[in-house]
N, C-alpha and C positions, 0 to 999 in steps of 0.2 A: 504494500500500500504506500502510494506514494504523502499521502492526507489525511489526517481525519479532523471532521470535525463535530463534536457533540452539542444538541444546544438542545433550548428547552422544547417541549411540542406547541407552543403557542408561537416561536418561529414557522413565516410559512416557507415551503422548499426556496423558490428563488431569492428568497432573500438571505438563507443559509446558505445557499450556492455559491452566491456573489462571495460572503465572505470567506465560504472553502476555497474558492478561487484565489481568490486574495493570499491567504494562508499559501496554498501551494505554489503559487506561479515562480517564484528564487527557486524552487528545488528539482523543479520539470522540466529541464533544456531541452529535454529529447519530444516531449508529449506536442502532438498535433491534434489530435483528434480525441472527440468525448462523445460518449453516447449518453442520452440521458430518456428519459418515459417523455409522457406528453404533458407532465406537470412543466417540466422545466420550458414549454415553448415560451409564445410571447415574444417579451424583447431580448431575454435570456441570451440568446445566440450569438446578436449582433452585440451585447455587451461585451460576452467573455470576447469576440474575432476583434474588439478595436481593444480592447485592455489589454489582455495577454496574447494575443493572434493566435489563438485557437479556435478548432472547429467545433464547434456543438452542434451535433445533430439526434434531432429528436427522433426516438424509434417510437411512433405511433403504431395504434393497431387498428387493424381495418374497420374500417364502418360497418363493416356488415356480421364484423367477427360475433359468434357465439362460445361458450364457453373458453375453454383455456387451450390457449396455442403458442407454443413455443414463439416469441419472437427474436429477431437473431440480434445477438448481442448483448441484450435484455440478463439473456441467464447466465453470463458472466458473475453480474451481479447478485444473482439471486443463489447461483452456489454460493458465491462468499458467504449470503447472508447466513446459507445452511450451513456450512463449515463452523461461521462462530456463534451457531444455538446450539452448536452440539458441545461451547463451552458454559458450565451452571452459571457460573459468574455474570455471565452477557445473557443468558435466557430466562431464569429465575431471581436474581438477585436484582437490584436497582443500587444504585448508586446515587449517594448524595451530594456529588462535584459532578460537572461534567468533566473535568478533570481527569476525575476516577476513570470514570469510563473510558477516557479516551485509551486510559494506561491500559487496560481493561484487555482493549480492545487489539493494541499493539500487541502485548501480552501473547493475547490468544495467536494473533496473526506470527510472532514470531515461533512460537509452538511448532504451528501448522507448516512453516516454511523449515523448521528444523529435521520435520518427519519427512517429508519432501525428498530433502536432499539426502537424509541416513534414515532410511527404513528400518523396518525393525528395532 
């Protein structure tokens, strides 16, 4: 992970975005391109290409879609999100800093990328 950022739920998504953006753009030289749901459209995109000159592109799903369909890109994200419920800490516990969490959350990810690399 290159970012995290925790904030409260009464934050709405683009305007935590903006500031994940913010946060991460010093540590990203290499990142071009972001994919994001259809929350983040709007002015979203053209912000983050004139701030940091990256691409945001929204993966929308179709108009006509019914039930659940894989969208491409989409489940990048949404294994990560499975990967850290499968730690207690981030799926049953809450945390009273966002701090905590974010530590939390690194925590878990470095785990995940330790087993990665040495199985077993």
């Amino acid at each position: 992970m290159w970012g995290i950022l925790v904030t409260a739920a009464s934050v709405q998504d683009p305007s935590g975005a903006q500031r994940a953006f913010a946060r991460l753009e010093p540590n990203a030289e290499r990142l071009q391109k972001i994919y994001a749901d259809g929350r983040y459209g709007g002015t979203l995109p053209n912000l983050v290409l004139q701030l940091c000159g990256w691409e945001l592109e929204v993966v929308k799903k179709a108009d006509d879609q019914k039930g659940f369909v894989v969208l491409p890109k989409r489940w990048i994200v949404e294994r990560t999100f499975a990967w850290m419920g499968k730690y207690r800490r981030l799926s049953k516990d809450y945390e009273f800093l966002p701090e905590s969490s974010e530590a939390m959350i690194r925590w878990a990810m470095v785990n995940r990328m330790t087993r990665c690399l040495a199985p077993g």
